[in-house]
C-alpha positions as CSV (number, residue, x, y, z in Angstrom):
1,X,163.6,115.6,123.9
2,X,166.9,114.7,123.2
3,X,165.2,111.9,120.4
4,X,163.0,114.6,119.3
5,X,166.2,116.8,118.7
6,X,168.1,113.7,117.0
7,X,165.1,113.5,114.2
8,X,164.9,116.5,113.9
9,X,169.1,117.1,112.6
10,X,168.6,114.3,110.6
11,X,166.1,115.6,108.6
12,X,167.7,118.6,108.3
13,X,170.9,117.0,107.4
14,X,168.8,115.1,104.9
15,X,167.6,118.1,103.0
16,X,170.9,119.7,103.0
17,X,172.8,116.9,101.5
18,X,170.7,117.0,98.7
19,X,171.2,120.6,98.2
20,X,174.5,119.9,98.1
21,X,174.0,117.1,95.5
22,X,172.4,119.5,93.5
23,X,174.7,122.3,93.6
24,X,177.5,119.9,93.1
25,X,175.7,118.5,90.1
26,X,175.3,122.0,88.7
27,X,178.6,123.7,89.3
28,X,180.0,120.2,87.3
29,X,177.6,121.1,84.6
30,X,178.6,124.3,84.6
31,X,182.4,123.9,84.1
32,X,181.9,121.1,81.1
33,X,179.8,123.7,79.6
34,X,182.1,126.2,80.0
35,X,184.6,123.9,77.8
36,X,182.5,122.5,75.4
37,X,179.6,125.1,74.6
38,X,181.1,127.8,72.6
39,X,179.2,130.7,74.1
40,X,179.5,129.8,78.0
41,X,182.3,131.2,79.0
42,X,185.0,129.2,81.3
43,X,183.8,130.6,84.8
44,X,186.5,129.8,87.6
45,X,184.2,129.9,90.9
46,X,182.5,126.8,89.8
47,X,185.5,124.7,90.9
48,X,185.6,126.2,93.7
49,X,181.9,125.9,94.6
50,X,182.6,121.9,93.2
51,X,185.2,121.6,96.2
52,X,183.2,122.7,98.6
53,X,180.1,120.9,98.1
54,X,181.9,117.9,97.0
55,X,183.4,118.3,100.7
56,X,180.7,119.8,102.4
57,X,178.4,116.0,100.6
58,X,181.4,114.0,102.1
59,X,180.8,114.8,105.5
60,X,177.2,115.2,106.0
61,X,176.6,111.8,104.1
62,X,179.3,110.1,106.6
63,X,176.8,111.7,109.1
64,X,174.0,110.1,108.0
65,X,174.8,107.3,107.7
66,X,176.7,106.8,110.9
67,X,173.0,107.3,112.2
68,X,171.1,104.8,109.9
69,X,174.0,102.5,110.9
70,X,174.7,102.4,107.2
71,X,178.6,103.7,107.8
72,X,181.4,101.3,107.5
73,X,181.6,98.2,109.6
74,X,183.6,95.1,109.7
75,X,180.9,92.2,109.7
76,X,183.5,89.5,110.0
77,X,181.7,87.7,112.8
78,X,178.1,88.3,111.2
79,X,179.0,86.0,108.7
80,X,178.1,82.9,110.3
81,X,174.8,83.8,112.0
82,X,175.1,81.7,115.5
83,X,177.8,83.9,117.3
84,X,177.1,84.2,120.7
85,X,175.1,87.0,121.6
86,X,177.2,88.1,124.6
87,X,179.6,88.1,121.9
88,X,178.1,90.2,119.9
89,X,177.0,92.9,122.4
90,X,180.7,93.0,122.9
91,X,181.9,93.9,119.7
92,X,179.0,96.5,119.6
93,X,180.7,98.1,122.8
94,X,184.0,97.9,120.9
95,X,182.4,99.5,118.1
96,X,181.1,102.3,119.6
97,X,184.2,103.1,121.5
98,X,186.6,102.9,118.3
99,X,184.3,104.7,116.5
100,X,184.0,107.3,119.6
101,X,187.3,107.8,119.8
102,X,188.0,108.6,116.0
103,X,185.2,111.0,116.3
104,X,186.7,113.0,119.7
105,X,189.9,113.0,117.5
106,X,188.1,115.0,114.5
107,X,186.4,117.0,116.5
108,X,189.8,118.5,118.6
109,X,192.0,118.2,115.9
110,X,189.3,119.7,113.6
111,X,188.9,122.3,116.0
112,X,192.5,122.9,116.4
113,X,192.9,122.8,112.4
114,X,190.0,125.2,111.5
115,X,191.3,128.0,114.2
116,X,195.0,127.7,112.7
117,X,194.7,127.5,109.1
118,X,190.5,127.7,108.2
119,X,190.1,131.4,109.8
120,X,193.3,132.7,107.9
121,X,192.8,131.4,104.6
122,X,190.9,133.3,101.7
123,X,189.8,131.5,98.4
124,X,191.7,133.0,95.4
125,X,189.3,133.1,93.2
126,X,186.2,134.5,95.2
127,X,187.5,135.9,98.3
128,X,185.1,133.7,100.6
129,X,187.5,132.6,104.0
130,X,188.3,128.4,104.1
131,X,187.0,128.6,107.3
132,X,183.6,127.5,106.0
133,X,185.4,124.6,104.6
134,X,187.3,123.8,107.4
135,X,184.5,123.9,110.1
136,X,183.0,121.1,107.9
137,X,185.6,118.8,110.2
138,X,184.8,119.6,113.7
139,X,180.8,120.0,112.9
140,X,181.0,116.0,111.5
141,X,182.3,114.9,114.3
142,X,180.0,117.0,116.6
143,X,177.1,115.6,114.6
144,X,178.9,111.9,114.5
145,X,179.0,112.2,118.3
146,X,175.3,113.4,118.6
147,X,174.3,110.6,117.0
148,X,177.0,107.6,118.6
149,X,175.2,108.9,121.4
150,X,171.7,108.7,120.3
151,X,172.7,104.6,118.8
152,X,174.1,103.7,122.4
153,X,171.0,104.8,124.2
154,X,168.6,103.4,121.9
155,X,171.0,100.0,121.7
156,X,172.1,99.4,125.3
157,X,169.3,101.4,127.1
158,X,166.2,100.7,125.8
159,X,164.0,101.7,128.5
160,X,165.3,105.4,128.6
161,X,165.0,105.4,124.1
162,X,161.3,104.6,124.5
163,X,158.9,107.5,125.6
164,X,156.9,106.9,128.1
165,X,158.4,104.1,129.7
166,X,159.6,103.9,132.9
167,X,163.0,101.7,134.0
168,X,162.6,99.2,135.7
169,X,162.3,99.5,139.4
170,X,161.0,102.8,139.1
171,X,157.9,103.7,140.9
């Protein structure tokens, strides 16, 4: 259930970030127009729309790829291909726990962040409240936590990521 749940954000996430891509790509297009074509006017909400989706891309793409294992990692012991494997599992336990506890930090300090500035603020130019920008902090490091989770199981528990298979010593 809980894997079923993980694919399913993913995918989700996946189709949003590339509506964000594209309504990044067309707020852009829309403010160079606005400079260069002489009968587009200069609009000011597409910079704001650019902020946020440029923001909004930032996080849900950090997301991703903190799932597909893709996010940053320092490989300095991959390098030379025989480390011990104990070794190894070690620094994957490391990993997830400094990556773990950067993500409880953006989610708290997120939290605390969107309730004391987000929910106050209103955009100048088209009246929508920060909070929607804000929130983008606390819900990537609920969805980076979702998914440490989700990489530890399947990593360091293998018998309770595949379905239908029992542990062992279970009757």
């Amino acid at each position: 259930m809980f894997f079923k749940f993980c694919d399913g954000f993913a995918k989700f996430l996946d189709a949003l970030i590339v509506l964000v891509g594209l309504i990044l790509i067309l707020s852009v297009g829309l403010q160079v127009a606005g400079r260069y074509v002489w009968f587009i006017p200069p609009y000011l909400w597409p910079l704001e729309v650019t902020n946020f989706a440029l923001i909004w891309g930032i996080f849900i793409g950090s997301i991703v790829c903190l799932r597909e294992n893709r996010h940053f990692f320092v490989d300095v012991f991959q390098m030379r291909g025989d480390i011990n494997p104990r070794l190894h599992k070690a620094l994957r336990v490391l990993h997830y726990c400094v990556t773990g506890c950067i993500t409880l930090i953006f989610i708290w300090y997120g939290w605390i962040y969107f309730l004391k500035w987000g929910v106050i603020q209103t955009s100048d130019i088209t009246g929508v409240n920060l909070g929607w920008l804000y929130v983008s902090v606390p819900f990537a490091g609920v969805s980076w936590l979702v998914f440490l989770v989700e990489g530890f199981i399947k990593e360091f528990l293998p018998c309770a990521s595949a379905p239908g298979r029992q542990p062992q010593g279970a009757d």
